[in-house]
C-alpha positions in Angstrom: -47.7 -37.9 -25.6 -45.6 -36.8 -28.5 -42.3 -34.8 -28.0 -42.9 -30.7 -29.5 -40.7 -30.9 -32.4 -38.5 -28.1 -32.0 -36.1 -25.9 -34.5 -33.4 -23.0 -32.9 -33.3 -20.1 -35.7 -29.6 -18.7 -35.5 -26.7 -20.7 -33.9 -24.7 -18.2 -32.3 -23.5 -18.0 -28.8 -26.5 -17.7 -27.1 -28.1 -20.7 -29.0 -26.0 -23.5 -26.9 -28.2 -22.8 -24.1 -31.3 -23.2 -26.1 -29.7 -26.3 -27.6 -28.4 -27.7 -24.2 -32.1 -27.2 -22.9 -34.1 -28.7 -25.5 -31.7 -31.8 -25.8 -32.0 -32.1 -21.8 -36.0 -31.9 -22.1 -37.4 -35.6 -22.6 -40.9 -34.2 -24.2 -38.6 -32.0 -26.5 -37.2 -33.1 -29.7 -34.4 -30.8 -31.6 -35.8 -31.4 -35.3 -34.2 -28.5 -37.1 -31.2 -25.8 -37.2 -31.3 -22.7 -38.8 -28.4 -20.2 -39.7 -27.5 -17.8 -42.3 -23.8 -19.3 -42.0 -24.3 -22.7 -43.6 -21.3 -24.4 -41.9 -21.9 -23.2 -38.4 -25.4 -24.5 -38.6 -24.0 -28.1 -39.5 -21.7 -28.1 -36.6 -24.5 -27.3 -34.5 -26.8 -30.2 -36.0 -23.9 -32.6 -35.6 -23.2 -31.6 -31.9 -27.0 -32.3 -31.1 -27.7 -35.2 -33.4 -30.1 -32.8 -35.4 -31.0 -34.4 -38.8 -32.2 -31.0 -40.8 -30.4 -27.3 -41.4 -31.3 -24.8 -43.2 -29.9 -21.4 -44.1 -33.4 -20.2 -45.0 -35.9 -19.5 -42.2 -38.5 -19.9 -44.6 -37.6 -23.0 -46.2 -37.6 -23.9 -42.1 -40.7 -22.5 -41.3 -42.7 -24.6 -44.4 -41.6 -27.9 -42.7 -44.8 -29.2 -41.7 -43.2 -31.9 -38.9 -41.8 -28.6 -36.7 -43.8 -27.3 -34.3 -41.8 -24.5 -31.9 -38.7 -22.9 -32.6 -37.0 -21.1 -30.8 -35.5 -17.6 -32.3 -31.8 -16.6 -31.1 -30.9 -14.0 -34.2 -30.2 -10.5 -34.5 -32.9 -8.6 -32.9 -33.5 -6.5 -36.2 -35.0 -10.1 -37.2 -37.1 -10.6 -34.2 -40.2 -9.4 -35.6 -40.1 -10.6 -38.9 -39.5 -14.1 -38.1 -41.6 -14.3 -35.0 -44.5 -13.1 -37.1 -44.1 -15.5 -40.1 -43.6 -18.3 -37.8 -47.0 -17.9 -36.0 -48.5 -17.6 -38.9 -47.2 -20.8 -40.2 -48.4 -22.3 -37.3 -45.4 -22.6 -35.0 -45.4 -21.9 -31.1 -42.0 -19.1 -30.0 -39.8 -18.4 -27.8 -38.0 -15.4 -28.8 -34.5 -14.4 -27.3 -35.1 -11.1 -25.4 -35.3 -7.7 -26.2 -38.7 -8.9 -28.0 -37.6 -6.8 -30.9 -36.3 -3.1 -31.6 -39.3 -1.1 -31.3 -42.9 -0.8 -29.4 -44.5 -0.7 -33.0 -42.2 -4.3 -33.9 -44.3 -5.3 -31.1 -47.8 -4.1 -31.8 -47.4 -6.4 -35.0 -45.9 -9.3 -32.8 -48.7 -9.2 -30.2 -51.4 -9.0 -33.1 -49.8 -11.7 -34.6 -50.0 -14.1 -31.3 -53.7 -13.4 -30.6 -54.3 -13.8 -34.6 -52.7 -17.2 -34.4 -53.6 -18.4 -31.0 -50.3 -20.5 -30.6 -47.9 -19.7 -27.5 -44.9 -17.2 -27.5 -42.8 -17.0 -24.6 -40.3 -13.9 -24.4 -36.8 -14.9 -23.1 -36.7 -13.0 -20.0 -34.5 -15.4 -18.6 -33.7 -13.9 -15.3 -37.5 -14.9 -14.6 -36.4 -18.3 -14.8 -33.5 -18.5 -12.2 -34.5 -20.4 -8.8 -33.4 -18.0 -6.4 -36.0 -15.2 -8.4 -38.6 -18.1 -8.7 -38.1 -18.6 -5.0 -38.8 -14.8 -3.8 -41.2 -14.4 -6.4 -43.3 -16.8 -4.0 -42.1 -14.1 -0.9 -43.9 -11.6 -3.2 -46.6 -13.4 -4.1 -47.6 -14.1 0.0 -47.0 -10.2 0.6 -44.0 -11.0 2.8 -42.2 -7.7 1.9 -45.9 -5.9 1.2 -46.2 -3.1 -1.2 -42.9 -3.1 -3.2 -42.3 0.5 -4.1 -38.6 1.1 -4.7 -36.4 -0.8 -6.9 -32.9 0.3 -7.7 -30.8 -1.7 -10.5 -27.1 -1.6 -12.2 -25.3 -3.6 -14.7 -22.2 -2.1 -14.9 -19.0 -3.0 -17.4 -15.7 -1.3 -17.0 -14.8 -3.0 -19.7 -17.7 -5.1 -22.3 -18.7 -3.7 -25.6 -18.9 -7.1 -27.4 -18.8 -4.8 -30.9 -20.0 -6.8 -34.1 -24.1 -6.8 -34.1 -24.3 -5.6 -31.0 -22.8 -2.6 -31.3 -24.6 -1.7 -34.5 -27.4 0.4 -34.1 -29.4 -0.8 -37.0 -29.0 -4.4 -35.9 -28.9 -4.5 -32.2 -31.7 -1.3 -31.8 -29.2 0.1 -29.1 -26.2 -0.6 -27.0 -26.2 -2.0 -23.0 -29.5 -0.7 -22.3 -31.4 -3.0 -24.9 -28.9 -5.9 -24.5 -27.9 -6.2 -20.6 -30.1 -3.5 -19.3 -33.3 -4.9 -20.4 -32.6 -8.2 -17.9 -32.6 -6.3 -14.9 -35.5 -3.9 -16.0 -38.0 -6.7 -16.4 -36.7 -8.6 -13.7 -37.4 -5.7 -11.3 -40.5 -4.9 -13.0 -41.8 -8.8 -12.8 -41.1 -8.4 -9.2 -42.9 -5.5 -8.4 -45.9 -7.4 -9.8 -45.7 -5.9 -13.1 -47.4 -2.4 -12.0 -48.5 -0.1 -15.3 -45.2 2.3 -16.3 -46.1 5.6 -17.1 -43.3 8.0 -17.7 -39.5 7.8 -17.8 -36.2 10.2 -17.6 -33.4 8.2 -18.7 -30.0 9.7 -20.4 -27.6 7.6 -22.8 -23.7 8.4 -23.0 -21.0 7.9 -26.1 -17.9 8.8 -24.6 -15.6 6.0 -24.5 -16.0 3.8 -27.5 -15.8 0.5 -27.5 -12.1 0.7 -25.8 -10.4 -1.6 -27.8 -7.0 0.3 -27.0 -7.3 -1.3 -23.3 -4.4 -4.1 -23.1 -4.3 -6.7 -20.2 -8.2 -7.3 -20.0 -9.5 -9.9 -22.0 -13.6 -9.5 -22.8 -16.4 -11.4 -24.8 -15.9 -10.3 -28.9 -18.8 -10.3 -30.8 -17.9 -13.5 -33.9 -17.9 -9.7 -36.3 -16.1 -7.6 -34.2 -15.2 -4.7 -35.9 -13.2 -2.1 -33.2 -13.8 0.5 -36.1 -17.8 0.0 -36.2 -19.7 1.3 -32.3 -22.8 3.2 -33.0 -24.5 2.8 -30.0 -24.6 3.9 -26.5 -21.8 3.3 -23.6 -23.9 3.6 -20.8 -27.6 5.0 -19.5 -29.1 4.9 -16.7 -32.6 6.1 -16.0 -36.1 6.9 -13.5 -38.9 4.2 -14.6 -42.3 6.0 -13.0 -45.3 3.3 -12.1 -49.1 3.6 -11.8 -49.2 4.3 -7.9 -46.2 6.1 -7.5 -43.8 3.1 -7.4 -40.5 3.7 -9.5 -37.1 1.9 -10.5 -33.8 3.6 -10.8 -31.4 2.0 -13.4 -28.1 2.2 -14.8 -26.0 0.2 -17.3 -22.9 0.2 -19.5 -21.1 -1.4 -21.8 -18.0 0.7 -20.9 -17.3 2.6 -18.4 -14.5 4.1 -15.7 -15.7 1.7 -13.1 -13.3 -0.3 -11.0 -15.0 -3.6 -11.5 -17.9 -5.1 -13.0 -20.9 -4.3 -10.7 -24.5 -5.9 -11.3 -27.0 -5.1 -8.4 -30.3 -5.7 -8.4 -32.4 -4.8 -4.8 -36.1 -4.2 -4.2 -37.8 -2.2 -1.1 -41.2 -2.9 0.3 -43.1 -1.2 3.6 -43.0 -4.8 4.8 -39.3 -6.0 4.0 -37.0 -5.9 1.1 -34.8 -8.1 -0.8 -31.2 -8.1 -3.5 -31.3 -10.7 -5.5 -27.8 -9.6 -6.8 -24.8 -9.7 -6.1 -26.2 -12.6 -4.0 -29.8 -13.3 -2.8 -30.7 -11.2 0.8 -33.7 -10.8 2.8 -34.0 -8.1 4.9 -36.7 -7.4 7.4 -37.7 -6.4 10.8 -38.8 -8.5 14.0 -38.9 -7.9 17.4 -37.7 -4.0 16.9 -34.7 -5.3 15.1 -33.8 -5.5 11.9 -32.5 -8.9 10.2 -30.9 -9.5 7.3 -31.4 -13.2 6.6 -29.9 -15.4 3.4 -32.0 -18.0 2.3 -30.8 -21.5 2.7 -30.0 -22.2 -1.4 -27.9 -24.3 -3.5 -26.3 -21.1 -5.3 -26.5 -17.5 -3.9 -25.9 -16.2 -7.1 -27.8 -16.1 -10.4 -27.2 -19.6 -11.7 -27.9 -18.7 -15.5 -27.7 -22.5 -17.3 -30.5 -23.5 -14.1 -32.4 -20.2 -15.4 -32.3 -21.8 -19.1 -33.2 -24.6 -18.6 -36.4 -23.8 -16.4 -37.2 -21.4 -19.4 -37.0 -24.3 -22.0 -39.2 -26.5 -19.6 -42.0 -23.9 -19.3 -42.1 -23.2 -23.0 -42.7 -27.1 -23.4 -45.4 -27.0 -20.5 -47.1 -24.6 -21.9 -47.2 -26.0 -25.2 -48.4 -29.3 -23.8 -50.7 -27.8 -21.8 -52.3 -24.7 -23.3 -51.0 -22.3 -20.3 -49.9 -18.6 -20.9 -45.9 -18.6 -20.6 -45.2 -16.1 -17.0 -44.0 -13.8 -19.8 -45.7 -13.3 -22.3 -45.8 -11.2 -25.4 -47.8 -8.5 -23.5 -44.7 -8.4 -20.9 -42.6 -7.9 -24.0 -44.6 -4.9 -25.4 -45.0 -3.0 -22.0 -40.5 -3.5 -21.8 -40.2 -2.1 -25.5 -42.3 0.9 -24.3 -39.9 1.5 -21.4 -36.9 1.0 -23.4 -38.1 3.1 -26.1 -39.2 5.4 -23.6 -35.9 6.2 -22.5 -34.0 6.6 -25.9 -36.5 9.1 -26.7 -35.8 11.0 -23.3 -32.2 10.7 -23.8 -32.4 12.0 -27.1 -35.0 15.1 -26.5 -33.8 15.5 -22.9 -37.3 15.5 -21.1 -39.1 13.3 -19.4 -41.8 10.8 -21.7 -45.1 10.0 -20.9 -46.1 6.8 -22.0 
């Protein structure tokens, strides 16, 4: 069988894990790079052996010997490229969010079904063993209806400014770019239940900080401490079909005296964290146990969680399956996301 010929749009930070992935793959060929910075694209095609670059998505996208590319840009260009590549033919996977709004991803989903060829959205934390592993607790009604999810992911300290801190670019601030991990993960969990309202509330207090001395954070490659037009924090209710819900909160910045990600589900049968560290809890014998499973990492392990997403996109390519999240996954998250923007802005409660 053929390797997928594969080309990574946009070679920014995040890209190295596509690029690690796809050059570990052995039915995966890197064919193509792609980056409006001409010179950082050829340092990535040099590092990987890659033979083409472009600085021209299009000019990429025309290249009859590429079949899949993966799309790690700006999120404002989510939709536009993900839509002219499946209609020139190409299988995506598309860095999450999917893009910046639920009509962005009307027009993606119409484009997939128009084209019949696979896109895969980069909900990564899908991905990681130790989520893959309780998924299949989940799946055998182990913990029983899940009804109750509670998620943070908190920075004290974390605006990476540049891009994503630019409201036109980005589409928002931690609640778009962290936040919308531990939302779908949660959401995947619970078996992907129908969301029908939200109440969620979005803070600019603090800025991007950049006075703080004596903590070092990620910086964005166009950090700009004078540019922040987006959030510092929100948290938010997430209301289900059935009267499930998921409490959330996330930052950028924040008074906090650490960095603090928790994510923990409850069921009527048992319950689980799967951060800070993976936990079982349940009850036996009139006693409650709280058991850790027997794992290589107790943590999210997130080049693992790569890598398993780079293999499934190839399987499903090979094999004409539907990736475990697909673009409809990605629509139902921009509803929730948008959702609560619109709540914070109009300060009630959104139907959706």
């Amino acid at each position: 069988m053929n390797p997928v010929r594969v080309a990574v749009i946009g070679t920014g930070s995040i890209s190295s894990m596509h690029l690690n992935s796809y050059f570990k793959n052995r039915q995966a060929e890197l064919a193509a790079v792609c980056d409006l910075n001409e010179e950082r694209a050829k340092q990535a095609a040099e590092k990987y052996g890659v033979e083409r670059t472009y600085t021209d998505y299009r000019e990429l996208l025309a290249d009859p010997n590429i079949d899949a590319v993966s799309i790690c840009t700006w999120n404002n260009s989510h939709a536009d490229i993900s839509i002219a590549a499946l209609e020139a033919g190409k299988h995506v996977l598309v860095e999450k969010p999917l893009c910046r709004t639920v009509e962005e991803a009307l027009r993606i989903q119409d484009a997939v079904k128009a084209s019949g060829k696979t896109l895969q959205v980069g909900f990564v934390r899908r991905y990681d063993p130790n989520a893959k592993m309780l998924r299949a607790f989940v799946d055998q009604g182990d913990f029983g209806d899940i009804y109750f999810a509670k998620a943070s992911s908190i920075r004290r300290l974390g605006n990476p400014g540049g891009w994503f801190a630019d409201m036109n670019r980005s589409g928002g601030g931690p609640l778009i770019d962290i936040g919308v991990h531990v939302i779908d993960l949660c959401w995947y969990m619970m078996g992907r239940p129908k969301p029908v309202s939200v109440s969620g509330n979005t803070y600019r207090k603090l800025g991007n900080r950049s006075n703080v001395r004596h903590l070092s954070f990620y910086k964005a490659a166009d950090y700009d401490a004078e540019q922040n037009t987006v959030e510092d924090m929100a948290n938010a209710l997430i209301r289900f079909e059935g009267g499930a819900s998921l409490l959330v909160d996330v930052s950028f910045t924040l008074h906090a005296k650490e960095d603090r990600t928790a994510v923990a589900l409850f069921g009527d049968r048992g319950g689980f964290e799967i951060d800070p560290e993976t936990i079982i809890v349940t009850e036996k014998h009139d006693t409650i146990l709280n058991i850790k499973p027997q794992t290589d990492y107790k943590e999210f392990q997130f080049e693992a969680a790569f890598q398993n997403e780079i293999d499934h996109f190839i399987d499903c390519i090979l094999n004409g399956q539907t990736p475990i999240s697909p673009v409809h996954d990605g629509v139902e998250i921009m509803k929730i996301l948008c959702g609560i923007y619109e709540s914070a802005a109009k300060g009630v409660e959104i139907r959706l």
